[in-house]
The first five atom37 places (N, CA, C, CB, O) and aatype in JSON, in Angstrom:
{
  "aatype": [20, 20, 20, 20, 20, 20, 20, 20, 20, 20, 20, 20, 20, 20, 20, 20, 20, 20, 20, 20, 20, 20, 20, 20, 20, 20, 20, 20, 20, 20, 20, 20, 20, 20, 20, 20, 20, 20, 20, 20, 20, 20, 20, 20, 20, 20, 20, 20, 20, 20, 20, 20, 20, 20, 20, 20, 20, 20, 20, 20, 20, 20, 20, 20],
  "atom_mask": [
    [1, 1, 1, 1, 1],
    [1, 1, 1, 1, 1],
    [1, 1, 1, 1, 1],
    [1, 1, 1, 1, 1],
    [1, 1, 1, 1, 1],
    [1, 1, 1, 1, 1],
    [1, 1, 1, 1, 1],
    [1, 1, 1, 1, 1],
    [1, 1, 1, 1, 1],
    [1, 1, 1, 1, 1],
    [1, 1, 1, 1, 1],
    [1, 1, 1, 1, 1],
    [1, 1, 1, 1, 1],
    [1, 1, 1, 1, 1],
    [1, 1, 1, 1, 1],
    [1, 1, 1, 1, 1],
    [1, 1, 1, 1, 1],
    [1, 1, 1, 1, 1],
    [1, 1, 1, 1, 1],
    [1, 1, 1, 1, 1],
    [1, 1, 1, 1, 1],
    [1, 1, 1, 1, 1],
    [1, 1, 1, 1, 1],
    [1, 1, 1, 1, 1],
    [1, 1, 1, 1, 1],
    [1, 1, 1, 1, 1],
    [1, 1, 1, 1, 1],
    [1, 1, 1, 1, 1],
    [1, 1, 1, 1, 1],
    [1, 1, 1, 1, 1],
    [1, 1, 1, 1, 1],
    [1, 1, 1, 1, 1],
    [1, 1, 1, 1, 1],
    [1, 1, 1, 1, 1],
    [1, 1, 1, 1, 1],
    [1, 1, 1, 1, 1],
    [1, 1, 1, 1, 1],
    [1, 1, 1, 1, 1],
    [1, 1, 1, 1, 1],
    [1, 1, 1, 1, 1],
    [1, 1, 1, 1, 1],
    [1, 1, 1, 1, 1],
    [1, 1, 1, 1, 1],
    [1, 1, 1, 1, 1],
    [1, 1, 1, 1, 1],
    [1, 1, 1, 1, 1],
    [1, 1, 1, 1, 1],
    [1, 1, 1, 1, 1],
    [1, 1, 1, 1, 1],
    [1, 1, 1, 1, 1],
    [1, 1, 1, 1, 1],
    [1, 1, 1, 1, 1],
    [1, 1, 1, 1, 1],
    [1, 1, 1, 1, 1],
    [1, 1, 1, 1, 1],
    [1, 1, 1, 1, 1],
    [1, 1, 1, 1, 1],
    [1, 1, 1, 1, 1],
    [1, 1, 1, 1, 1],
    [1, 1, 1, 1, 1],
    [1, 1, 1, 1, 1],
    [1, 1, 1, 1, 1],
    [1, 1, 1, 1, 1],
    [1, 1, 1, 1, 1]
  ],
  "atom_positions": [
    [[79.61, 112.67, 92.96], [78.49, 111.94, 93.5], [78.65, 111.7, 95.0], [78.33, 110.62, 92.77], [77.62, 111.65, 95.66]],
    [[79.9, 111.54, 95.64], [80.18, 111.15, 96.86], [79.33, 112.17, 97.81], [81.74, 111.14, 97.06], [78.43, 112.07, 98.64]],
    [[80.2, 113.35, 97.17], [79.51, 114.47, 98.25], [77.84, 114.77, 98.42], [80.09, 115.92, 97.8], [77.19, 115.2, 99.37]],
    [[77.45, 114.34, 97.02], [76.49, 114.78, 97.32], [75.75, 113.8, 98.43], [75.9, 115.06, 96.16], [75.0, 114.44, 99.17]],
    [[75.8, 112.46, 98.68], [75.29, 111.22, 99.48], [75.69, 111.81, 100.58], [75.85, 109.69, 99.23], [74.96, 111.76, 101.56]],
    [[76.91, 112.47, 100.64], [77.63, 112.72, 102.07], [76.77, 113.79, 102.56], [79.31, 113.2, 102.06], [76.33, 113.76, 103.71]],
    [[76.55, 114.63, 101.82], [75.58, 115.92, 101.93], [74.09, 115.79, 102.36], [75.51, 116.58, 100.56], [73.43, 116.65, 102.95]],
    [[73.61, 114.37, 101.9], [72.5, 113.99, 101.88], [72.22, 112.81, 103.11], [72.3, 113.61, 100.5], [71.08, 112.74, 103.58]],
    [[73.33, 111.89, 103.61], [73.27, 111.5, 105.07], [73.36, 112.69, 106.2], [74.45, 110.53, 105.31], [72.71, 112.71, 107.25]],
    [[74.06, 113.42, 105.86], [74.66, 114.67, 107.29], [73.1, 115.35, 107.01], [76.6, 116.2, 106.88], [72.76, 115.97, 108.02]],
    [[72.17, 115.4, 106.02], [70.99, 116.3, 105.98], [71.43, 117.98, 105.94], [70.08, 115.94, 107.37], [70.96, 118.9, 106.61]],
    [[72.49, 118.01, 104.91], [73.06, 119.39, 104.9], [72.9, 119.54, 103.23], [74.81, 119.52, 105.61], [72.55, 118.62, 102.5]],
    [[73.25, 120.98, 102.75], [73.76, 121.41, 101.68], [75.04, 120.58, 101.09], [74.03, 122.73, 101.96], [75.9, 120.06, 101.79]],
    [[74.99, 120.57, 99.58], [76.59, 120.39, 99.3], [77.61, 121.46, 99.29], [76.78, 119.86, 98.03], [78.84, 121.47, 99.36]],
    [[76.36, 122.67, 99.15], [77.37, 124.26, 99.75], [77.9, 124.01, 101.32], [76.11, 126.04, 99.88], [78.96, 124.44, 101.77]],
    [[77.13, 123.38, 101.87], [77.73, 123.91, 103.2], [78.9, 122.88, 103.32], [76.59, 123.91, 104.62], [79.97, 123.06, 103.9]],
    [[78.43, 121.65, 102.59], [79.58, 121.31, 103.32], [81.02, 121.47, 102.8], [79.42, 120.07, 103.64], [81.89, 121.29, 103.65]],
    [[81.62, 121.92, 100.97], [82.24, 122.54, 100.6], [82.75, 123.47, 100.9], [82.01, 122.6, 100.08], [83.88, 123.71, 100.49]],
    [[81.81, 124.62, 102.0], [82.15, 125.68, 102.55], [82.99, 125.07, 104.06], [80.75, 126.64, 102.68], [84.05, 125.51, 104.5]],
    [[82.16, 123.97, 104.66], [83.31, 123.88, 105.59], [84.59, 122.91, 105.77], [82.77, 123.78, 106.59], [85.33, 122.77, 106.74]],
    [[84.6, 122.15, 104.15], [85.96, 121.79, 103.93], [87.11, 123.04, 103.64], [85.89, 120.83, 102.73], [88.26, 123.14, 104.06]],
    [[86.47, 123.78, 102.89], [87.45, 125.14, 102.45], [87.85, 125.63, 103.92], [86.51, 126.6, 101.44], [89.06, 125.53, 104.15]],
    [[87.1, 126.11, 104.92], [87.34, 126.51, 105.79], [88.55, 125.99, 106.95], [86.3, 126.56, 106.0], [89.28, 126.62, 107.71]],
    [[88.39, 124.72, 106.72], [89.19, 123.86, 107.93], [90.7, 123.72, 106.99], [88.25, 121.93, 108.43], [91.75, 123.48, 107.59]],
    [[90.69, 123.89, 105.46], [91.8, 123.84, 105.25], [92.72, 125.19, 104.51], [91.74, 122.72, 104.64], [93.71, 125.39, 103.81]],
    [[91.53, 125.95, 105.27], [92.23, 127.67, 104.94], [92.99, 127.81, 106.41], [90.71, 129.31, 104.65], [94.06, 128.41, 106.41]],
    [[92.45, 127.26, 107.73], [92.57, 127.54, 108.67], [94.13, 126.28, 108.75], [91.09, 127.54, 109.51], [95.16, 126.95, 108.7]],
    [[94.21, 125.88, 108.77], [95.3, 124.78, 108.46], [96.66, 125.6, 107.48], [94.4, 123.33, 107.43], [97.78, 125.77, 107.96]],
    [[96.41, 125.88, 106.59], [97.67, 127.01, 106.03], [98.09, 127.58, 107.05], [97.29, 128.23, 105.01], [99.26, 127.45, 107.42]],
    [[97.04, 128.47, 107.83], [97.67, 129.79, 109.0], [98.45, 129.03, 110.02], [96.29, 130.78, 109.98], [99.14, 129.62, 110.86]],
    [[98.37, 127.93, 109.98], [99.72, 127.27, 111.08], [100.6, 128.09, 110.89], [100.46, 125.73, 110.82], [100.69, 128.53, 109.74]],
    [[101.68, 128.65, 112.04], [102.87, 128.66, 111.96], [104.03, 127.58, 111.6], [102.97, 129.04, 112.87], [104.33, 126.54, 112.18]],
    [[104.52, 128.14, 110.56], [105.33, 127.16, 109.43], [106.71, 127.0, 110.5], [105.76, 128.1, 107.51], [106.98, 127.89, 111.31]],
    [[107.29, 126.1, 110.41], [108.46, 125.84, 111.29], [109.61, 126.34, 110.43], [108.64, 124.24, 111.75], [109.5, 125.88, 109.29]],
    [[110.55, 127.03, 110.56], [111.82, 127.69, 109.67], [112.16, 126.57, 109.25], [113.09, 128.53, 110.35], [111.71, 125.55, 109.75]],
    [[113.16, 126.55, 108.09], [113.59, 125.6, 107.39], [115.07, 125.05, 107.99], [113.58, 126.11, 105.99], [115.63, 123.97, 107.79]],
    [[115.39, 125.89, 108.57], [116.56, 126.55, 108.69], [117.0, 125.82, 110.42], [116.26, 128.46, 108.49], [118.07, 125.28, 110.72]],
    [[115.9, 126.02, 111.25], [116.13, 125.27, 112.13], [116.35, 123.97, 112.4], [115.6, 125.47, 112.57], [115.56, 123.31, 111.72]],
    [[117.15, 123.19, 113.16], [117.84, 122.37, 113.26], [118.89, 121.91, 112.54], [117.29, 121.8, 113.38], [119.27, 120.77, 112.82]],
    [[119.63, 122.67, 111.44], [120.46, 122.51, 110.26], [121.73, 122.15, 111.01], [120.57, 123.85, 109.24], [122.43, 121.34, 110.39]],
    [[122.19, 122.53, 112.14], [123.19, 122.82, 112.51], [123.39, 122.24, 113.88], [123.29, 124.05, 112.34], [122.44, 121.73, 114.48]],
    [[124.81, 122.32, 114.49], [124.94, 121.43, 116.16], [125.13, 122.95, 116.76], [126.71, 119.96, 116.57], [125.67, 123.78, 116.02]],
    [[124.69, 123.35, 118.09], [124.8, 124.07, 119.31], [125.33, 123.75, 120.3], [123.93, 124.34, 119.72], [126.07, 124.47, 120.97]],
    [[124.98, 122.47, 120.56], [125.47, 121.91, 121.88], [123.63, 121.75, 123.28], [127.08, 123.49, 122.53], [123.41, 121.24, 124.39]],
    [[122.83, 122.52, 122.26], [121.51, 122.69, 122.95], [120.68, 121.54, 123.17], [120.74, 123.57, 122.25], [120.47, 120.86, 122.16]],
    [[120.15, 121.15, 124.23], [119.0, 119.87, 123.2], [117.6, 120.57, 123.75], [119.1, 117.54, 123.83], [116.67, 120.02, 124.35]],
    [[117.72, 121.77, 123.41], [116.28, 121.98, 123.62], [115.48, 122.71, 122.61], [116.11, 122.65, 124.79], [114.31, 123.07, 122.69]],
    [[116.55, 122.9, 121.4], [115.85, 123.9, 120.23], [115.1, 123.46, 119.85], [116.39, 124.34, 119.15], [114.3, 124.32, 119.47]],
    [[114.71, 122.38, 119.63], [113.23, 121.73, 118.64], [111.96, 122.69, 119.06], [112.68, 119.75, 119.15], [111.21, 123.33, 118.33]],
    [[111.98, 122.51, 121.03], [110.86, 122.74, 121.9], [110.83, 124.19, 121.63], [111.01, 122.27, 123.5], [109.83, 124.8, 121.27]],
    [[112.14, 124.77, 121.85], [112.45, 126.88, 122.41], [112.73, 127.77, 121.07], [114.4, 127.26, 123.62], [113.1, 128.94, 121.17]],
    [[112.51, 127.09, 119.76], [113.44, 127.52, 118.51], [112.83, 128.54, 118.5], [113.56, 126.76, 117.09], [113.73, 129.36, 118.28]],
    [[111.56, 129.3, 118.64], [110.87, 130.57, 118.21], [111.89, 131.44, 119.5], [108.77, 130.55, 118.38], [112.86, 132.15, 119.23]],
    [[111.42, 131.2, 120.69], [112.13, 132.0, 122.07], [113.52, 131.74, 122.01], [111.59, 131.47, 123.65], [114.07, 132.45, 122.85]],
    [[114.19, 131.15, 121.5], [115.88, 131.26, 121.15], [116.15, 132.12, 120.16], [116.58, 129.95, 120.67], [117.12, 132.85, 120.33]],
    [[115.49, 132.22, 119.1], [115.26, 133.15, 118.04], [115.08, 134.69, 118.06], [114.26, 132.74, 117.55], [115.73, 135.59, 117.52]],
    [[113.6, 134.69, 119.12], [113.94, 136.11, 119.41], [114.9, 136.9, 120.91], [112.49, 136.63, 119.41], [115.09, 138.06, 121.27]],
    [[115.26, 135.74, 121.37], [116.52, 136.52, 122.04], [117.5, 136.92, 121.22], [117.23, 135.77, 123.01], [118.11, 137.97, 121.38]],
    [[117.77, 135.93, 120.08], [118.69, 136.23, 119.5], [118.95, 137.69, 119.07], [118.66, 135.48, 118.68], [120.0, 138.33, 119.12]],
    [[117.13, 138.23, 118.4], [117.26, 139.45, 117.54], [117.17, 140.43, 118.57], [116.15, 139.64, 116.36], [117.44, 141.62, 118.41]],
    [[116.84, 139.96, 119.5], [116.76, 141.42, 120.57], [117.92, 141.44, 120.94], [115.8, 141.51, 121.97], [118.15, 142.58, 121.35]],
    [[119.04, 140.61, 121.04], [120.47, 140.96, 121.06], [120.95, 141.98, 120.27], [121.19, 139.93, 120.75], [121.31, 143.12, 120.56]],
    [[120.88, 141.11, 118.74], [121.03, 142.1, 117.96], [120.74, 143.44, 118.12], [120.57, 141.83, 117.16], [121.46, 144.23, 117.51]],
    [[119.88, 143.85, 118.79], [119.18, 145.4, 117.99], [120.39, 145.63, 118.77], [117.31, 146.39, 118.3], [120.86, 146.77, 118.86]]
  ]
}
């Protein structure tokens, strides 16, 4: 019932506006997820929180 009042103050569909809750929280998944893995450990760094992606891939381009 909510939505539909909600649907019916905004002067919209209850499709649309279902369509743009789905949307804002499909777009919300695609965040980049933060590793799990980061910060587990001491470096001596205090800047990994901010550089963890660009510390990361120096790392692997070392590697290759």
């Amino acid at each position: 019932m909510e939505l539909k009042h909600q649907a019916k103050r905004e002067g919209r569909t209850v499709s649309e506006l279902i369509r743009e809750a789905l949307e804002g929280y499909l777009r919300r998944g695609e965040k980049k997820k933060t590793l799990s893995f980061v910060g587990a450990g001491r470096s001596g760094r205090n800047d990994i929180s901010e550089k963890s992606e660009e510390i990361l891939e120096q790392a692997f381009e070392r590697a290759r």
